[in-house]
N, C-alpha and C positions, 0 to 999 in steps of 0.2 A: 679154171678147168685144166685139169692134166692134161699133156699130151706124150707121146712120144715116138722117137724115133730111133730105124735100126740101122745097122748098117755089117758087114760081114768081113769082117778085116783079120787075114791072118790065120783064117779057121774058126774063128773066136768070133762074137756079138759082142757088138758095140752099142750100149743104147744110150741114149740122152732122155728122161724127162725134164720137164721145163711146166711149174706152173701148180705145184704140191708143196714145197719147203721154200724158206727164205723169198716169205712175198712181198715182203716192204724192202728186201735190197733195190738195187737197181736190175740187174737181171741174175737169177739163179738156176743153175743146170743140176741136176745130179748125174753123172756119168757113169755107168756098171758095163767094165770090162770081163768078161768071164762073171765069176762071183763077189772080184774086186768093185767096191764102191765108192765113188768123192765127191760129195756136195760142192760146188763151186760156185762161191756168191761176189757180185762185183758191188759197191759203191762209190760215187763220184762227190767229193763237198762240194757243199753250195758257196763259197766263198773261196774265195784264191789266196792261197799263203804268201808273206813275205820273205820267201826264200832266192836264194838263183840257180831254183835246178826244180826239175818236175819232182812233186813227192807222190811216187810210186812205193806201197807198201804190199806184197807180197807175203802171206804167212800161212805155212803148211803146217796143219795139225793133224798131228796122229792121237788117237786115243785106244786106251786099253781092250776096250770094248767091240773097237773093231775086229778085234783077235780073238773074242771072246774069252777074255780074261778079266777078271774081275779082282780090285786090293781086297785084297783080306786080313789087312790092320782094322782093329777095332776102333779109331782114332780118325786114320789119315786116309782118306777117299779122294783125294786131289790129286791128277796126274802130275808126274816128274816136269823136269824141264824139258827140253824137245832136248830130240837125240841126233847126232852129227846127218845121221841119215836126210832125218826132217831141215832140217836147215840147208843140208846141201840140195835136195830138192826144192824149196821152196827158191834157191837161189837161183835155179836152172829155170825153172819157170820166169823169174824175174828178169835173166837176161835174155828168153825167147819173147815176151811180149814188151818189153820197154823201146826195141826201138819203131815200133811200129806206132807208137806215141809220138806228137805233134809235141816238139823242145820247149816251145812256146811257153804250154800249158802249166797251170803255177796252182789249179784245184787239185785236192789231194785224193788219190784212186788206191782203193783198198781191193786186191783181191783175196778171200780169204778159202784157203783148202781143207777140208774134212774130211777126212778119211773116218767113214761109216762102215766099212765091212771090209776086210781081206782072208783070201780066199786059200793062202798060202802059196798060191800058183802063180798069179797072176800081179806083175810088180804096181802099187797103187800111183806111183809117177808119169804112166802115162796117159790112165784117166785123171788126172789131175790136169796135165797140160792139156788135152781136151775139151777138159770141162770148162779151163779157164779161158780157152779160145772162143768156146762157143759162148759163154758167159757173156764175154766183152761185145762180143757179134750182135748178140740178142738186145743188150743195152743201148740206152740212151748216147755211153760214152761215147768220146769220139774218136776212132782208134783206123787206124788202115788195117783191114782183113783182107781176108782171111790167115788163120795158120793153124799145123797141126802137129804132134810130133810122133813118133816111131822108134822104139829099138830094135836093131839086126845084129843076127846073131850068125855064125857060121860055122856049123857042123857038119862032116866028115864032104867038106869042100860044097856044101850045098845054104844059101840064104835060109835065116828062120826071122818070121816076121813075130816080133814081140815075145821070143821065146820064154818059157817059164823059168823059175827060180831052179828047178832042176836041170833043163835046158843047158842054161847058161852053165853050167857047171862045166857040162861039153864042150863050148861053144871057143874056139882060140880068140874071138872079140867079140865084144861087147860095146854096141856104138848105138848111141843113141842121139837124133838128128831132131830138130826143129824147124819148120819155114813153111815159109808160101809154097805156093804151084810152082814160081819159075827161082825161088831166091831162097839159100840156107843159113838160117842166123844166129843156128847154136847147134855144135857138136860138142857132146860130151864121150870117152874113151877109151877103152882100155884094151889088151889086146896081148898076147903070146909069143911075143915077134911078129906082126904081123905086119907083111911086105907093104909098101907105099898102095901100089896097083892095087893089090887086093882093098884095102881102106877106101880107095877112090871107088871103086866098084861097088862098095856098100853102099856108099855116098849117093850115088848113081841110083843104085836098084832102092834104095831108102825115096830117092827124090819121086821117084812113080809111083809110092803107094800115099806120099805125103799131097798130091795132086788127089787122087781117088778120096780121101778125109776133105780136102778142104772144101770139095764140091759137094759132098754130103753137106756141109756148115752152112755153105752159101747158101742150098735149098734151104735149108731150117732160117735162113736170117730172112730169105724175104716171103715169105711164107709166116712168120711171128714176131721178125722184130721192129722193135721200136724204132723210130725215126731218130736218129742223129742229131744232137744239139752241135752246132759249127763251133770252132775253137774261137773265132772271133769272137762270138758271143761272149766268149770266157774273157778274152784277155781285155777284150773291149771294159767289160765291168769293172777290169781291176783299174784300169786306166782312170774311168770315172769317179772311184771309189780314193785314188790319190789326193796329195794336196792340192792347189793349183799351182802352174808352174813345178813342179816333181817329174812330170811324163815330157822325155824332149819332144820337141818339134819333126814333123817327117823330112823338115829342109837338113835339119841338124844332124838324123842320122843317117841321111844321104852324105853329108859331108866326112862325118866319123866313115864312115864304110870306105870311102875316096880315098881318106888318110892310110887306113888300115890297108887297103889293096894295093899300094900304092908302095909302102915301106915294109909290108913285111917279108918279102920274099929277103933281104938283108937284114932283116932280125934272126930270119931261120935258117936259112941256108947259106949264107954268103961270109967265106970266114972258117971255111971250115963244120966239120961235124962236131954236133953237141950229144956227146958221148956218153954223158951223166942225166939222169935225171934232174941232181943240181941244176945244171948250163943249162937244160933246156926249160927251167922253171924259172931262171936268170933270164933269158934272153927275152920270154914273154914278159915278167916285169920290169924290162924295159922300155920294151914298147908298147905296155899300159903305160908308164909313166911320161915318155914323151908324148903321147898321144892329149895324154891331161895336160900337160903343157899347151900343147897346140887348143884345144878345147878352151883354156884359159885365155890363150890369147886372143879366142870369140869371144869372149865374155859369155860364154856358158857356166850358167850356176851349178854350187856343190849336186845334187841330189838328182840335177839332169847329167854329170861327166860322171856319176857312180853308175848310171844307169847304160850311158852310152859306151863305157870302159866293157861291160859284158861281152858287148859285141867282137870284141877282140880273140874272147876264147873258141867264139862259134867259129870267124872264120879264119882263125890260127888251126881247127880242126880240119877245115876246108883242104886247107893250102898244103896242110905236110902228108894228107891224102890224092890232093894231085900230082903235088911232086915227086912220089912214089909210083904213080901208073904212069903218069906222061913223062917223067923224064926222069925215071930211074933213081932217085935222087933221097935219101935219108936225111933228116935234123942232122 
């Protein structure tokens, strides 16, 4: 059964159906800004990849048809390759929603974008990030929500929420924001000279309409969605799903972690700044390597020290983001 929901954002209607198209995905939105439209379908695999990194795929499609345009080769009726647009949008969506994902997680999450209609007015990127937020919200996945995103625009010294392709023509920047209610996790930007303060100030006046969407979302998620599968569930399976003896012990990577907190703050900082990309891709295959040593000297086997060496990159991330806010401090 369709439903849908509105919301007034900008001047413009915002609507979400939920419950017409893509009903064997995991959850599917279609989202219609003005006369702009983007199907937004999520799926989660059932089995977990043997990779060392979440595989998040993200893919934004445009087709001709949304334009109302139709090939008129006798032959060839198969849309082109995507065009720089499409892939630099699908990419911005990618880095708004990846980190709200648990690192953990090793099933592979497909969100896929469709652009069904444009209206010439209305840019089809920001019912996309939309659609894909409320998507994942609605779903089973397991994602930290909410989030929602907005472009600001600024003409003759006055804020424009989502302005048009005309709009922006006027407009000295063009800033388009991502994030939760209280936290921003992707600006994309362009702009005229446009002073620091003023930027900060869009940032700002962007962050209170980005509050106003995600509370529209929330209503919609507990109001139709699905219960949450927990990430343990995931990683647990793959655990079971190993050789025996493959998965370390929790004594074991309490120990690796001891090792790792212990010596890297002189693998990264101490000695000087690692200036290159080289030195500081050198310095952490150092201290993978000692760390195997040390692992070895437990007599911890191959396939448990490939496993507990990962641990290094998470909190080699940790470290050179604390040493940054607490003590001023760069690689």
């Amino acid at each position: 059964m369709e439903k849908q929901y509105e919301l007034e954002l900008g001047g413009k209607k915002l609507t979400l159906s939920v419950g017409k198209l893509a009903l064997q995905a995991s959850s599917a939105v279609v989202c219609q800004y003005g006369d702009t439209v983007v199907l937004a379908a999520v799926t989660l695999g059932s089995e977990p990849r043997d990779v060392p990194f979440f595989p998040l795929t993200v893919d934004y499609e445009e087709r001709l048809y949304a334009a109302g345009k139709i090939k008129s080769s006798r032959f060839i009726k198969r849309e082109g390759r995507a065009t720089d647009e499409a892939v630099l949008t699908g990419r911005m969506v990618d880095r708004s929603i990846r980190p709200l994902f648990d690192d953990s997680m090793r099933n592979e999450v497909q969100v896929i974008l469709t652009v069904l209609a444009v209206d010439q007015e209305n840019d089809p990127d920001v019912p996309a990030m939309i659609g894909a937020a409320a998507a994942l919200m609605l779903s089973h996945i397991p994602w930290h929500a909410p989030l929602a995103g907005i472009r600001i625009g600024r003409i003759n010294n006055e804020w424009v929420i989502n302005p048009s392709y005309e709009a922006r023509l006027k407009s000295d920047l063009d800033l388009f924001v991502a994030g939760t209610q209280d936290k921003i996790l992707m600006i994309e930007a362009g702009g005229n000279q446009v002073p620091e303060d003023i930027c900060y100030g869009a940032i700002e006046f962007a962050t209170k309409h980005l509050g106003k969407v995600c509370t529209f979302l929330e209503g919609i998620a507990k109001e139709i969605g699905k219960e949450k599968i927990s990430v343990a569930s995931l990683v647990k399976k793959k655990s079971e799903d190993e050789d025996e003896g493959g998965a370390p012990t929790p004594e074991q990577i309490e120990s690796a972690k001891s090792w790792i907190n212990e010596h890297i703050g002189e693998y990264l900082t101490a000695g000087g700044e690692r200036v290159t990309k080289a030195s500081r891709k050198a310095a952490i295959g150092r201290l993978k390597s000692d760390l195997e040593v040390a692992l070895k000297e437990q007599q911890v086997g191959k396939d448990k020290r490939k496993k507990l060496l990962e641990l290094v990159d998470e909190r080699a991330e940790g470290e050179v983001t604390r040493a940054i806010l607490e003590e001023k401090k760069r690689v």
